[in-house]
N, C-alpha and C positions, 0 to 999 in steps of 0.2 A: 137697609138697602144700600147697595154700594154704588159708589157712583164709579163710571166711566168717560175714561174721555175722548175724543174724535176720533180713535182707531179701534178702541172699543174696550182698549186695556182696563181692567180694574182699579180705580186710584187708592193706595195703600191709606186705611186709616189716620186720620190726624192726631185722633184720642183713642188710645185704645189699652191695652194691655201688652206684654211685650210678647206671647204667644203670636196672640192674630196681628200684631207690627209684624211680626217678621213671616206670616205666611202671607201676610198683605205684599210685602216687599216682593217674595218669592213669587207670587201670582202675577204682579205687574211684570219684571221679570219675561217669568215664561210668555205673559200675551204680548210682550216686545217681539221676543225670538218667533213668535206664530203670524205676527203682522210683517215683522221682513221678510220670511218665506213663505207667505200667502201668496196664490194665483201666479205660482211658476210652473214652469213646463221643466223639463231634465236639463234643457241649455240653462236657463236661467238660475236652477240648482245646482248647475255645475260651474259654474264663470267661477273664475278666479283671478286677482287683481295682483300685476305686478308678478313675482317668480314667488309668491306664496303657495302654495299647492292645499290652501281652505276651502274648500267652496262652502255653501248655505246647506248643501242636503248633507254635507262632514258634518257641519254643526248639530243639523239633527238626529244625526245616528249619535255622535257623540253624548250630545245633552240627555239623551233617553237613556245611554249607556251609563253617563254620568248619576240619574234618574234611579235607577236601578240597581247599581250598585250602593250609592251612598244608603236606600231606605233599604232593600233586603239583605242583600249582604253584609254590612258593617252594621245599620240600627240593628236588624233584628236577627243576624250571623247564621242567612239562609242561604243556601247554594245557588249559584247563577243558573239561570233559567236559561231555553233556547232566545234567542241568535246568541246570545255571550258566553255561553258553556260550553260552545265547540268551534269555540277560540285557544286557540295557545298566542296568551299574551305575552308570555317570552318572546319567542320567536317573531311575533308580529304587535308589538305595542301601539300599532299606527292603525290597528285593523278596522276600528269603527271608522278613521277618518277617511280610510284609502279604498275600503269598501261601500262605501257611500256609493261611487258611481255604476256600481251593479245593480242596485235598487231603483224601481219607479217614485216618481214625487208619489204620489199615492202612500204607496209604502213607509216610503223615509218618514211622513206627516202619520199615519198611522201608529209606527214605531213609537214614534215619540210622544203621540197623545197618549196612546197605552199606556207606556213608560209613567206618563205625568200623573195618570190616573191612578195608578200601580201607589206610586209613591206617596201620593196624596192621604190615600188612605192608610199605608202606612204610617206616616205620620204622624196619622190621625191617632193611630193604634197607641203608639210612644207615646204620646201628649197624654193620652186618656189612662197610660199605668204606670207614667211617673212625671211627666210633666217635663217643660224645657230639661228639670236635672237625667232626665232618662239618661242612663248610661249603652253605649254601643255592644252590641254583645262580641262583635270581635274586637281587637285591642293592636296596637301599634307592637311592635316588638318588645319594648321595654314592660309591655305589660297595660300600659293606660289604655282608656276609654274614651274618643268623643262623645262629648253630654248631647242630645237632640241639637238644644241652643248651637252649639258648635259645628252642626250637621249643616244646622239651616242657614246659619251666615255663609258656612262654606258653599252651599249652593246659591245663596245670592250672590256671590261673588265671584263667582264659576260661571253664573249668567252674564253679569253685569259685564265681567270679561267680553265673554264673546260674543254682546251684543255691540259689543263696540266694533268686534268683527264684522258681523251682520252688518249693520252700517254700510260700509264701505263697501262690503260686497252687493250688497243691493242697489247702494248706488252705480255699481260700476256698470250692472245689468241693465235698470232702465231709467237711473237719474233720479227713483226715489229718495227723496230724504226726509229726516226727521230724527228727533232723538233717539 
């Protein structure tokens, strides 16, 4: 059983195996990013602090986009799906963030549990036919391969990032705070 704590995040194993450590990690993570953008309306998705141009619901398009890319596209070198297929990310690199405020909270929260679920099970796929060594099926230029392992620090750390966003931007909205 996993234990939770006051906001209802999952708390990452003490003892465990480095597999479930690091989807322990990943999971608290993501129910960080779900508890600072819980029970907003579009104003509170949209504030942004200072001349940064991030809001909460950017973060959520982003992280799902972030979501979906890292497990389909690069784990398993499957073509992007709708909303991020008819994208030209040339042209607009900024498109999840800036398109954010076209979307309802509904939506943006939707996207992204999708996205999370999506991945999840992905994952799950990798781990289960070759383990953290799993190799990326698309490869950087020179040729190499992110291993799962590499996948999954990078998305804790793509969280952990912009939960520190999150932060700030939730407190700027209604004075929430907490780690």
């Amino acid at each position: 059983m996993t234990d939770v704590d006051e906001q209802g995040r999952p708390e990452p194993p003490l003892a465990a195996d480095e597999a479930t450590t690091l989807l322990g990690f990943l999971d608290f993570q993501r129910a960080t990013l779900a508890w600072k953008c819980s029970g907003l309306d579009e104003h509170g998705l949209g504030a942004r602090v200072g001349n940064s141009s991030l809001t909460l619901g950017g973060l959520l398009k982003h992280l799902a986009y972030v979501e979906d890319d890292w497990s389909s596209r690069w784990l398993h070198g499957r073509d992007r799906q709708p909303p991020w297929n008819a994208v030209n990310w040339k042209s607009d690199p900024d498109w999840d963030w800036r398109s954010a405020a076209e979307d309802s909270p509904e939506e943006l929260h939707a996207l992204w549990r999708d996205a999370v679920a999506r991945s999840s099970s992905l994952i799950a796929e990798a781990l289960a036919d070759g383990g953290l060594e799993f190799s990326a099926r698309r490869t950087w230029p020179d040729g190499q391969a992110p291993t799962l392992r590499w996948i999954l620090v990078h998305l804790i750390e793509e969280y952990a990032r912009h939960n520190g966003h999150a932060d700030l931007l939730r407190e700027a909205v209604d004075g929430l705070t907490g780690e």
